[in-house]
C-alpha positions in Angstrom: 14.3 4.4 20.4 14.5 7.5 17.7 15.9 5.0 15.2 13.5 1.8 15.7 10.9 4.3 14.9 12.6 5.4 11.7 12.9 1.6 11.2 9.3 1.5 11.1 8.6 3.3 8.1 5.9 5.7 10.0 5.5 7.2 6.9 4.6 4.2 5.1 2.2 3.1 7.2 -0.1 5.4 5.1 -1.0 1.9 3.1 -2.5 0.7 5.7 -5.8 2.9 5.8 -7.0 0.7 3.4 -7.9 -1.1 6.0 -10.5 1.5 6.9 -12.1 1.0 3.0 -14.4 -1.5 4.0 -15.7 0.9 6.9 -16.0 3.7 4.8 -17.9 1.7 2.2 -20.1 -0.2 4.7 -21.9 3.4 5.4 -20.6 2.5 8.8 -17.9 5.3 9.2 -20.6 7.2 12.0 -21.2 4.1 13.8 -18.4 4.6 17.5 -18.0 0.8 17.8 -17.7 0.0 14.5 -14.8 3.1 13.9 -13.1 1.4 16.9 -12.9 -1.4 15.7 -11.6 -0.5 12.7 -9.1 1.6 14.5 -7.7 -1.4 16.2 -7.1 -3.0 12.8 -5.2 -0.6 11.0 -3.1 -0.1 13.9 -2.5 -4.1 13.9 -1.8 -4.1 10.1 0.6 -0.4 11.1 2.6 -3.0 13.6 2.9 -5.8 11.6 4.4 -3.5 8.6 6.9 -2.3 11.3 8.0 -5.9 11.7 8.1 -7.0 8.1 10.3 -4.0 7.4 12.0 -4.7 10.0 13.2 -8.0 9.2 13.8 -7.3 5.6 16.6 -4.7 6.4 17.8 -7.0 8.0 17.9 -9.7 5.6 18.9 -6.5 2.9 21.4 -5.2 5.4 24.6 -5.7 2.8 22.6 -4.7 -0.7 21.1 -1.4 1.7 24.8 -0.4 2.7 25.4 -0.2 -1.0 22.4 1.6 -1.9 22.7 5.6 -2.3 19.7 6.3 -0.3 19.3 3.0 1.5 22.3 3.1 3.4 21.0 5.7 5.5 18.1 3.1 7.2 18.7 3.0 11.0 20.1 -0.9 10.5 22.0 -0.3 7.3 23.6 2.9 8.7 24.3 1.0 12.0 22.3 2.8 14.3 19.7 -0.2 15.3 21.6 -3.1 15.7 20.2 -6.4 13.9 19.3 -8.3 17.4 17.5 -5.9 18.2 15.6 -5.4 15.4 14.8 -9.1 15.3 13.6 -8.7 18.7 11.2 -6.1 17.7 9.9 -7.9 14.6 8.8 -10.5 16.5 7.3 -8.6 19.6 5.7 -7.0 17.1 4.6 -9.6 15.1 3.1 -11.8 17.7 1.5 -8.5 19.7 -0.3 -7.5 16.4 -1.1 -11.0 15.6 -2.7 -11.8 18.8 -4.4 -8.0 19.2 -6.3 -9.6 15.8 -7.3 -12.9 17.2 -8.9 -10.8 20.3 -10.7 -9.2 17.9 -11.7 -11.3 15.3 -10.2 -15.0 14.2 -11.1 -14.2 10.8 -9.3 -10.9 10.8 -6.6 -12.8 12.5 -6.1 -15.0 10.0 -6.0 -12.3 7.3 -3.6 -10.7 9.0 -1.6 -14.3 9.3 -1.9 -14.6 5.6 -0.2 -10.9 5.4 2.9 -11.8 7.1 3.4 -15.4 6.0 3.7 -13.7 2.4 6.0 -11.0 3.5 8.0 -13.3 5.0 7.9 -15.4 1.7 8.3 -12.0 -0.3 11.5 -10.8 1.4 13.2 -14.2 1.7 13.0 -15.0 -1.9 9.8 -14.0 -3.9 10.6 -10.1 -4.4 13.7 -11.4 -6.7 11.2 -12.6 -9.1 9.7 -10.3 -11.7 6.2 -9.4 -11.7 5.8 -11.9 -8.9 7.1 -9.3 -6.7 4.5 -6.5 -7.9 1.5 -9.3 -7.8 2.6 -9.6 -4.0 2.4 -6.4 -3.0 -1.4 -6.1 -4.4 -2.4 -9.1 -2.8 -1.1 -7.6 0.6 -3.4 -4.8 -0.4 -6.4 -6.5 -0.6 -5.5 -8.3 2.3 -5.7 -5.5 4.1 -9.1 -4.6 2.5 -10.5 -8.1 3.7 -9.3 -7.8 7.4 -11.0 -4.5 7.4 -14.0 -6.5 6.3 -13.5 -8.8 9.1 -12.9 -6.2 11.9 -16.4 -5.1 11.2 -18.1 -8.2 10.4 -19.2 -7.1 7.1 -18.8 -8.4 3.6 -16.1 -6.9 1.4 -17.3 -5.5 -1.8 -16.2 -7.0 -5.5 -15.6 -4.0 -6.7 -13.6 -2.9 -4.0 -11.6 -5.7 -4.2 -11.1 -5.4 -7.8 -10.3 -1.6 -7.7 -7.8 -2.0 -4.8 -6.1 -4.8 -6.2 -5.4 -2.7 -9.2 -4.3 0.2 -8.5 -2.0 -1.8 -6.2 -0.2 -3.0 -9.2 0.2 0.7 -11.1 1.6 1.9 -7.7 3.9 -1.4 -7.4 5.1 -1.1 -11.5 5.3 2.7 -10.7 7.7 2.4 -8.0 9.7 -0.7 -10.4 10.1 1.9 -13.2 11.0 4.6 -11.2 13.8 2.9 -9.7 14.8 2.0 -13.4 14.3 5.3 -14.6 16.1 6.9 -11.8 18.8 4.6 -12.3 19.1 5.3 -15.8 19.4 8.5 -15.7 22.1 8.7 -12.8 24.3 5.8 -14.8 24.1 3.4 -11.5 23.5 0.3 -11.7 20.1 -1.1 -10.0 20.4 -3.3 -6.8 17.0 -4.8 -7.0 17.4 -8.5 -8.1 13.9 -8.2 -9.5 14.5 -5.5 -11.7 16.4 -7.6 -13.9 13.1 -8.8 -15.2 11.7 -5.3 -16.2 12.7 -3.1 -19.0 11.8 0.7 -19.0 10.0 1.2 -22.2 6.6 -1.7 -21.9 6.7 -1.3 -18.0 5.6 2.2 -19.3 3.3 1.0 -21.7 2.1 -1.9 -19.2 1.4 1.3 -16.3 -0.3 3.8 -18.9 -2.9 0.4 -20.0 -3.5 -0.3 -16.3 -4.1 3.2 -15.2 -6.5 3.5 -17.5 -8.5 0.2 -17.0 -7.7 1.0 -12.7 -9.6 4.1 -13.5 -12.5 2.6 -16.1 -12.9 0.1 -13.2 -13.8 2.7 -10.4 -16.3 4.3 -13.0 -18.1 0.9 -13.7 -18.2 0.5 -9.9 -19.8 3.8 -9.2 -22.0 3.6 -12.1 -23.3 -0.2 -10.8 -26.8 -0.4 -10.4 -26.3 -2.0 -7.4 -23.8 0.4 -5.9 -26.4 3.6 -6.6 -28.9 1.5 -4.8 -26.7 0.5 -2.0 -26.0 4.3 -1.9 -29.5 5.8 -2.8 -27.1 7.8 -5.0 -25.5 8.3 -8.0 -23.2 11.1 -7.1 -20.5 8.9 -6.1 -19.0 9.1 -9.8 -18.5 12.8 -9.3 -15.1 11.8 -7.2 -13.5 10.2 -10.9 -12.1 13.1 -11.8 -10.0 14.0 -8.8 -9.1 10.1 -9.0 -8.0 10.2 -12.7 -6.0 13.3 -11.4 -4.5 11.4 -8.7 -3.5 8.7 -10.7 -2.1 10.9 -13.6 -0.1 12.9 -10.8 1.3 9.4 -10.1 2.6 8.7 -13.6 4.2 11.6 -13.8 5.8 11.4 -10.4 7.1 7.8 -11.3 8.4 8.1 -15.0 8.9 11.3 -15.9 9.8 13.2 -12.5 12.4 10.5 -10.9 14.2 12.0 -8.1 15.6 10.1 -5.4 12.8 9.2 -3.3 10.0 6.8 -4.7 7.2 8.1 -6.3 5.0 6.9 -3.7 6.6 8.6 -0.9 6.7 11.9 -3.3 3.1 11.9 -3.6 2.6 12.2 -0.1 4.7 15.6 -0.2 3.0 16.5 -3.9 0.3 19.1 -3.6 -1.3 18.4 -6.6 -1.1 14.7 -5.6 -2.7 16.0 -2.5 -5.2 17.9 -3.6 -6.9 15.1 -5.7 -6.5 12.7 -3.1 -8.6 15.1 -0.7 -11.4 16.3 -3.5 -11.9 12.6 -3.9 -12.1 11.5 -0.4 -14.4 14.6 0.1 -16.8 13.7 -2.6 -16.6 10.1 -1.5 -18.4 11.0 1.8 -20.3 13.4 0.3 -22.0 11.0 -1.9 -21.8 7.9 0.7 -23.0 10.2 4.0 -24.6 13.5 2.7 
């Protein structure tokens, strides 16, 4: 049991709290049936991570063995065997699945979309350059919009626009660590996709987005519409701890590579930490106080 939870990804399932954004956002976050409901959804979106990564170790059980750090995944190291893991990904799968539709047809069918492209993404899609990072943001603001749906409410533009975003520096962060990391050790890279990259413009391409990710969150807490929906314009005053956030983040991924990605290390990084806390802090702040 130890190693389907390792299987998982636990940790990981840190992503999924943007399921909670629309909540958050919605000046609903006091509201008990509303939080429930939310609850519910992230822990749907939390399952159905479990079986997509599930089912690709599987399906990367030989390229994992041969991995310095992947070979040590519960399937790839042989300690959860690959019918069972199956088995799970499905149970999974259709428990989460139909959890949604008890909730909400609509967040069901988000939540449908979200494994029907993992599905496509692991099979075959993640081999592709850039494809593979466009992917993983669309499963980002898919999350965002069954959130939405959980609560009945209508997901913000902006929102949309900012998660999508800084889905895409985290995804090219994670590509270019992996090159830079590789690099640097003299191995050579065992992600099909990678092919596609080269070190020096995916740097280029991740300084130019974190800067319009972050110009993107100030135009959205600068909207007139947003300070109305907010009675506030205070909600700016968390951009700095976000531009800290996201310049801990570059660092982590092109000039720190170590062996774990730079999006697990920020989740052990205390500066990371520290601006991800001042600007949730000074997000409800300005929403709720």
């Amino acid at each position: 049991m130890l190693a389907l939870v390792r299987a998982l990804r636990p940790r990981q399932w840190v992503k999924n709290l943007f399921v909670a954004a629309p909540l958050v956002f919605s000046r609903h976050l006091e509201d008990p049936g509303y939080l429930a409901r939310t609850a519910i959804a992230v822990l749907a979106f939390c399952l159905l991570s479990g079986a997509v990564y599930l089912f690709n170790d599987v399906r990367d059980l030989e390229a994992d063995r041969a991995h310095p750090t992947k070979r040590h995944r519960p399937i790839a190291a042989g300690h959860l065997s690959e019918r069972a893991a199956i088995t799970w990904s499905v149970i999974l799968a259709l428990g989460s699945l139909s959890g949604c539709f008890a909730l909400s047809w609509k967040l069901a069918l988000f939540a449908g979309i979200y494994l029907v492209q993992n599905i496509a993404y692991t099979l075959r899609l993640k081999e592709i350059a850039f494809v593979d990072v466009v992917l993983i943001s669309t499963g980002f603001i898919l999350r965002v919009l069954g959130g939405a749906a959980a609560i009945d409410v209508r997901a913000s533009g902006w929102l949309l626009i900012c998660t999508g975003l800084l889905a895409m520096l985290l995804g090219f962060g994670k590509r270019a660590h992996e090159l830079a990391w590789a690099e640097r050790a003299h191995l050579t890279v065992t992600r099909a996709s990678l092919g596609g990259y080269r070190l020096p413009p995916l740097r280029v391409s991740m300084l130019v987005l974190a800067v319009v990710t972050l110009g993107a969150f100030v135009a959205y807490t600068l909207d007139p519409h947003t300070i109305e929906f907010f009675r506030t314009a205070r909600l700016v005053y968390s951009a700095p701890f976000v531009a800290l956030g996201i310049v801990r983040f570059l660092v982590l991924a092109l000039w720190k590579p170590r062996d774990e990605s730079p999006t697990d290390a920020m989740l052990r990084d205390p500066i990371f930490l520290l601006a991800l806390a001042g600007a949730g802090a000074m997000m409800i702040y300005a929403i709720y106080g």
